[in-house]
C-alpha positions, 0 to 999 in steps of 0.5 A, a space after each residue: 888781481 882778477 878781482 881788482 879788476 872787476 871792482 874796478 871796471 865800473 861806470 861808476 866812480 870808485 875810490 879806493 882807500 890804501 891804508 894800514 891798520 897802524 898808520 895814525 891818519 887811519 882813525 881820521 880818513 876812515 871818518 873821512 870816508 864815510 862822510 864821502 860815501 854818505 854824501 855820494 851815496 850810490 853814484 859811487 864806490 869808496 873802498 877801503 883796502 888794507 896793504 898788509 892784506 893786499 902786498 902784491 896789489 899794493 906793490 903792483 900799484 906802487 903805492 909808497 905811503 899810506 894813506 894812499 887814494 885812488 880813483 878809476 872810472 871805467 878800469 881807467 886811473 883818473 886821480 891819484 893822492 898820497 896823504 890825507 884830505 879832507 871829505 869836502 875835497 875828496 867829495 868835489 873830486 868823485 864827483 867829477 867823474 859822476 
């Protein structure tokens, strides 16, 4: 959890990716989400974090449904999304907090 922590404690935006690797939607957000992190380039984090692999973070986060986004800015939650979206809303949300 020390290491969530300091991905998490940055300037930047960073969007965090709960998924697993049977879900359905995983093919499509996984597209999804490096059109976002093309288009934000270096201003911003997009992380992809598997729940199977990460149980107690996953837990500790509450996260119920896959998938499952996230984003903090400076250690602090700023948005929270359950289910697909597509890369255009997601871009226009990160870059909010750019």
């Amino acid at each position: 959890m020390s290491k969530f922590g300091e991905l998490i404690d940055l300037e930047q935006p960073v969007l965090l990716d709960f998924f697993t690797t049977w879900s359905d939607e995983e093919t499509q957000m996984s597209s999804v989400l490096k059109d976002v992190a093309a288009a934000v380039g270096d201003k911003a984090k997009v992380i992809k974090i598997d729940v199977e692999k990460n149980k107690a973070l996953a837990e500790a986060l509450k996260i119920n449904g896959v998938p499952t986004l996230i984003l903090y800015k400076n250690g602090e939650m700023v948005w929270r999304h359950s289910g697909e979206q597509d890369a255009n809303t997601l871009i226009s949300i990160v870059q909010k907090y750019i």
